[in-house]
N, C-alpha and C positions, 0 to 999 in steps of 0.2 A: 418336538421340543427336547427330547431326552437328546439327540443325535447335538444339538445344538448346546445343552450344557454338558455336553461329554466334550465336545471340539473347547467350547470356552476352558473346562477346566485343564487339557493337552495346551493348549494357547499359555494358561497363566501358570503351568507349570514348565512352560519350556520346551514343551516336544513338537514343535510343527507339523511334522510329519505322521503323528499320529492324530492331530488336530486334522489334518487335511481330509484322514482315513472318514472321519466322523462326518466333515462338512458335506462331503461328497457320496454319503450315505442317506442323508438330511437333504440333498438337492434333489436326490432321486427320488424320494419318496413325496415330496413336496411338490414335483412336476408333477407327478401320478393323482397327485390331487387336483391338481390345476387339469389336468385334461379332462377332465372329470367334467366338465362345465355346472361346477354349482351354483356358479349366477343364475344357468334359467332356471333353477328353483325359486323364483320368487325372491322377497325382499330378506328373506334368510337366509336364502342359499347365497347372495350378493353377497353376505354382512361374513359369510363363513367363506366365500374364496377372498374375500378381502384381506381378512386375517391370513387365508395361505398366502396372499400376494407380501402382507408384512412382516410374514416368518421368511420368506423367499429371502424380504430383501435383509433382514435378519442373518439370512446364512454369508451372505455377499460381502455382508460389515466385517464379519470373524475372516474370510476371504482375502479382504483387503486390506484385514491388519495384519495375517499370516505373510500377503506378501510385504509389506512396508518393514515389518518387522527381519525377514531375510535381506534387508538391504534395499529394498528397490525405491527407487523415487518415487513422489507422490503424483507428479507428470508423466511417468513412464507409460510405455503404450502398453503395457501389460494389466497395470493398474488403472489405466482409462479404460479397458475394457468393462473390467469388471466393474467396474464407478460405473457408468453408462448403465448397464445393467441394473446394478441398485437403485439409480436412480428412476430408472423406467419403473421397476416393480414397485418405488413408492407413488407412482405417480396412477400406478393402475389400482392399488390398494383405494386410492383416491375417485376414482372415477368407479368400483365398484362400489365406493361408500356412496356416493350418488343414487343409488337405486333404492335407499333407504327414506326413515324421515331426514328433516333437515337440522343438522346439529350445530352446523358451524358453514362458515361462508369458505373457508379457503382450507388448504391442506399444507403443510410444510414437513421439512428432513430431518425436525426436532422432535417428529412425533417417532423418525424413528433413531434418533441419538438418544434420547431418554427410554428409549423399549425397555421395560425390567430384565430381558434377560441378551440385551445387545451386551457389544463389548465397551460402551463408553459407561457406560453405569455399573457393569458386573464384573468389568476387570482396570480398565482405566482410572475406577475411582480408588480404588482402592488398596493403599499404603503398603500391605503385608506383599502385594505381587512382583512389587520394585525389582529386587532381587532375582527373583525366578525367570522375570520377562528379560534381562541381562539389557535392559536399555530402558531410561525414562517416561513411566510412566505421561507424563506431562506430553514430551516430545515425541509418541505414538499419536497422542491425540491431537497435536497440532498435525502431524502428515496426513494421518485420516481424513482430517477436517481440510486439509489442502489437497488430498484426494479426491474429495467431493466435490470442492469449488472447482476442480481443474474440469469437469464438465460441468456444473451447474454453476457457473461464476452467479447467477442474478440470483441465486435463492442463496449463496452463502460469502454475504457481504464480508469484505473487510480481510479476506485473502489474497487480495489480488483476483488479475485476467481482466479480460474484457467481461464486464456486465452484459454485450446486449450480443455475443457471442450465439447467433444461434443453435439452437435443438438442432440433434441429427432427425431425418425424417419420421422415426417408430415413436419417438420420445413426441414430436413436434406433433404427431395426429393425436396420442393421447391428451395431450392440452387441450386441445382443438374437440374431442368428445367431452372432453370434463366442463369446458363453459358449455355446450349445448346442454349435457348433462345436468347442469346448476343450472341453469334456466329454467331449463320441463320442472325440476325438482323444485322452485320457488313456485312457479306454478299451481305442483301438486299441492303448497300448501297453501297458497291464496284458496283455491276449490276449496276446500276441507275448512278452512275459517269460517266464522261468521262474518258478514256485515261487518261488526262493530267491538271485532275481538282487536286487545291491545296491539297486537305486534302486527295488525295488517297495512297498517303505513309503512313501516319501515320496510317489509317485502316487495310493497310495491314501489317505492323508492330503489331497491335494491334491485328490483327486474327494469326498472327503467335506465339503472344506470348500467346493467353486465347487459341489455339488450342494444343500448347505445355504442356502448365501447366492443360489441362483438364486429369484429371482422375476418378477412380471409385468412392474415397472415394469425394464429394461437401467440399469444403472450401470456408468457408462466406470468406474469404481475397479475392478471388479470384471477391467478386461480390459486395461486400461492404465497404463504407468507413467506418473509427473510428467515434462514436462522438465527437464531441467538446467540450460537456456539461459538462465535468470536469474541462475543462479550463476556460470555461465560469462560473463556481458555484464558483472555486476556484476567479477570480476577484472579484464574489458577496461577498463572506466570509470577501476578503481587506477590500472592499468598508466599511462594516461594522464593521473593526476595530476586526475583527475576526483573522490575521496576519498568530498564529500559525497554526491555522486550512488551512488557504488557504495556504502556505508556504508547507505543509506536503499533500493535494493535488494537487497540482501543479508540486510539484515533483515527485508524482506518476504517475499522467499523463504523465509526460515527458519522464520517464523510460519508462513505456508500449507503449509508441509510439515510440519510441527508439528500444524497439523489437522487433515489430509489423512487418509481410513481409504480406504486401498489394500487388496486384498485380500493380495497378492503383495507383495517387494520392501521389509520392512522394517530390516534393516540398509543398504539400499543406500539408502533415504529418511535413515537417521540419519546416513548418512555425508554423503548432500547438505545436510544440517542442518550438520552439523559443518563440513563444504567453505566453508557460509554467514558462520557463527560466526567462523571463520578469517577471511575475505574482512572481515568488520567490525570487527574485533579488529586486524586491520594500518591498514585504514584508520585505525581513531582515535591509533596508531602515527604515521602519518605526519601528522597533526591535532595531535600533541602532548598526546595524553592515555593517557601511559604507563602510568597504575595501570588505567584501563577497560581497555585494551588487554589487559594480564594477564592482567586477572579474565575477559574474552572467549575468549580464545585459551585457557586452560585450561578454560574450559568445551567446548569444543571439542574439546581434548585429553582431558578425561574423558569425550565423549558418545563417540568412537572407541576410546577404553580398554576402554570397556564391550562396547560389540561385539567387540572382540581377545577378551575374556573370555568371551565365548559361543559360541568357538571358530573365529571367522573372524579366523585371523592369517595373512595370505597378505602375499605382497611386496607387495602394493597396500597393504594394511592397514599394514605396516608404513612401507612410503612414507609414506602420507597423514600419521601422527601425528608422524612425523620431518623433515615439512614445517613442523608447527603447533610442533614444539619450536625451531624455525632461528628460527619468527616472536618464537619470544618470546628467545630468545636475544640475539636484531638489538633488540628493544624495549627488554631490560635494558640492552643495552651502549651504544644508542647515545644513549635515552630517559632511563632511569631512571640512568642511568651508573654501574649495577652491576655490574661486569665479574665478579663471581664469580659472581651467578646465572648472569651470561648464559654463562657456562661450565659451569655443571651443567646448562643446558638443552642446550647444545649438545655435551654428553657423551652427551646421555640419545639425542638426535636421532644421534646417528654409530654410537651398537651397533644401531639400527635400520636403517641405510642406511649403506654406503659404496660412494661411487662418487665420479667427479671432481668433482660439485659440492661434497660433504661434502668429501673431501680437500683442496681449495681451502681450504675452510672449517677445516679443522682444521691446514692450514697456519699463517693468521690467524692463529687461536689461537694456537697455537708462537712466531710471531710477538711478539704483545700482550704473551706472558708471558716474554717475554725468553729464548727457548728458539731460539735462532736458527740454531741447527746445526740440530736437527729441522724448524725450516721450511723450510731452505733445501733441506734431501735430499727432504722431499715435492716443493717447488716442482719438481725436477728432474726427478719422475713424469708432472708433468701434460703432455698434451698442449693443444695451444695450439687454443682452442675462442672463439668468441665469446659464449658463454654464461656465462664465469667470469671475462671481460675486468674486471671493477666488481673482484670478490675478488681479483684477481690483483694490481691495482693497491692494493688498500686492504694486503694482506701486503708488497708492495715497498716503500712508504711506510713501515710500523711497521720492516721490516729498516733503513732509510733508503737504499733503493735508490731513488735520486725519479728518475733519467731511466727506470728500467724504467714504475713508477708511473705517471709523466707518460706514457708510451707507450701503456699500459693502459688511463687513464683517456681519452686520444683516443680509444683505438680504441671504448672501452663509449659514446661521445657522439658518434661521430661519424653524418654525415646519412644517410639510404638503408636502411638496416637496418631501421628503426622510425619508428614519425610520430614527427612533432613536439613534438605532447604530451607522449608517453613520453620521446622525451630530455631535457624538458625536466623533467619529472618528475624524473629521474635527475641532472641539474643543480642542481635545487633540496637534493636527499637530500646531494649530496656537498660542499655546502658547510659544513654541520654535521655530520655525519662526522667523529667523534674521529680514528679510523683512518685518514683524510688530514691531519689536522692538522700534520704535519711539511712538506704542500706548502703551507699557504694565504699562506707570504710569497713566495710564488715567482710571478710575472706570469703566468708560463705558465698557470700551476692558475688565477687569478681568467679569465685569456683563454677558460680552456674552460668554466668552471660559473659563472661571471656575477659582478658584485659582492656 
């Protein structure tokens, strides 16, 4: 682990070549461990080469942003190699997890894009590295991520390629051991049940179905889920005022998961549909095309209604569609300048979630609707968060508090916190902004969000 945050931190300062020195230090010693055979140790020695197999593919990410970063395409046969390669080490981290109990049915490339100490979460997220890495942050992880689809097109929707694109032979046999492997292991724990312990329907449900769909030819559906990171880059693209870009993946995303026949995982596939639906539905929001925006985001809010209705209504559930109600709420009121839908959506979004962001929010409201004692006893609750800095300011404006406002809206624009794009995103958003409309003759308000 040291050789690997010594490479990330040569990476996010800029020296590749000293990056390379550390990766290639961290490969060596990491083989030494793999030859080692600590799977036949029993179901702990599995669980510890597993973890070497997800440091492996760990070093290969830092590898294959070292080269993307020198220039190279993310189809290039130099970076397919290396892809290839990480892709197999997460797939064997996988089938060593198999020698365990039974945690989860399938394994996916999000377990290793979110790794705490990979380069999408320890150098990609993070603002301060912009600069030093001499190329955008954002546009690293989109070639990473199209680095990874250029051999796994079926496990990361919404990049392009052919989906059904087979496995080279080494990748296609471990598939091929991880369903035989997921079998014996549901197995191991039918034995180990009782009779009439809760969860033995569902296993045997689940060994009837991966025993039915096993055949000669290994299908990664059968053993892994989609990633997300499509979904997830296309929000990053909003965030930063990128719209068309995130709009045109988003709904690539949504298509390929839309066709996608996973075996496992299909409320969590309709919710990354819906996650997509949303993400495209705001952008045309922020595009200026209010009525698509609707029709988008209410589909979206009905593909997660439905799942609610098939019995998965958990706080997440309820989060997610109390998200997609705020988007259309923000599209009526600020878009379509329907301030009464954009109140019933944002009634409908608050019995499903209260917390400080919603309470901000329904401060606002209080606010808008000339209910100024109720806004002002909510305001009194919040604690002072940089996350509700925009809300805070847009409710002190409708109260005609402008110096709180003014204070508010510096703090949601000011530099360090976010790139550039994104505040400037945010600059753009707040000059048409009903809800500031009581600052825009004041110098101050044009000084911070521009002409």
């Amino acid at each position: 682990m040291a050789e690997t945050l010594s490479a990330a931190a040569e990476l996010a300062a800029g020296r590749s070549e000293r990056a390379e020195g550390h990766l290639e230090a961290a490969r060596t010693l990491l083989a030494g461990l793999s030859a080692q055979g600590l799977e036949r140790a029993g179901a702990a020695g599995a669980r510890l080469a597993a973890e070497v197999a997800d440091e492996r593919a760990v070093e290969e990410c830092y590898a294959l942003l070292a080269l993307l970063r020198a220039g190279r395409a993310p189809d290039s046969e130099p970076v397919r190699v290396i892809a290839r390669e990480l892709h197999g080490l997460s797939l064997r981290a996988q089938l060593l997890g198999c020698e365990g109990p039974l945690l989860s049915w399938t394994g996916d490339l999000d377990s290793l894009v979110h790794h705490p100490h990979g380069p999408f979460d320890l150098i990609l997220s993070n603002p301060e590295f912009e600069a030093r890495l001499s190329a955008s942050r954002l546009d690293l992880s989109l070639a990473l991520a199209q680095a990874l689809a250029a051999v796994a097109p079926a496990e990361m929707p919404g990049f392009g390629g052919r989906e059904d694109e087979p496995l080279d032979p080494p990748r296609a046999v471990l598939v091929g051991q991880i369903e035989l492997a997921r079998i014996d292991q549901v197995q191991r724990e039918l034995s180990r049940l009782g009779p009439d312990a809760a969860s033995r329907g569902e296993l045997e449900t689940a060994l009837r179905v991966l025993g039915a769909q096993f055949g000669a030819d290994p299908d990664l559906h059968r053993v892994r889920l989609p990633s997300a990171l499509a979904v997830e880059l296309a929000g990053d693209l909003r965030d930063e005022g990128r719209s068309r870009e995130a709009a045109a993946l988003a709904r690539a995303a949504g298509e390929a998961l839309s066709r996608a026949d996973f075996l496992f995982g299909g409320p969590y596939l309709q919710e990354l549909v819906a996650r997509a639906e949303s993400i495209e539905g705001s952008c045309a929001t922020d595009e200026g095309r209010p009525e698509e925006a609707d029709r988008i985001l209410n589909a979206a809010l009905e593909r997660l209604e439905t799942i609610a209705r098939s019995g998965i209504d958990d706080l997440r559930s309820k989060a997610a569609r109390s998200n997609v109600l705020v988007s259309l709420a923000v599209n009526a009121n600020v878009k379509l300048g329907d301030p009464a839908r954009a109140l019933s959506y944002f009634e409908r979004a608050f019995e499903l979630r209260q917390d400080d962001f919603t309470r901000t929010l329904l401060a606002c409201y209080r606010a808008r609707a000339g209910r100024r004692d109720e806004a002002r006893a909510l305001l009194r609750q919040m604690p002072e968060s940089p996350f509700n800095a925009y809300n805070l300011a847009c409710t002190h404006a409708l109260l005609g508090d402008r110096e709180r406002a003014l204070e508010y809206l510096a703090r949601e624009l000011r530099p360090g916190g976010r790139s550039p794009g994104a505040i400037e995103r945010q600059r753009v958003w707040a000059r048409t902004d009903p809800d500031l409309a009581a600052l825009r003759d004041d110098p101050r308000f044009r000084e911070l969000v521009g002409p």
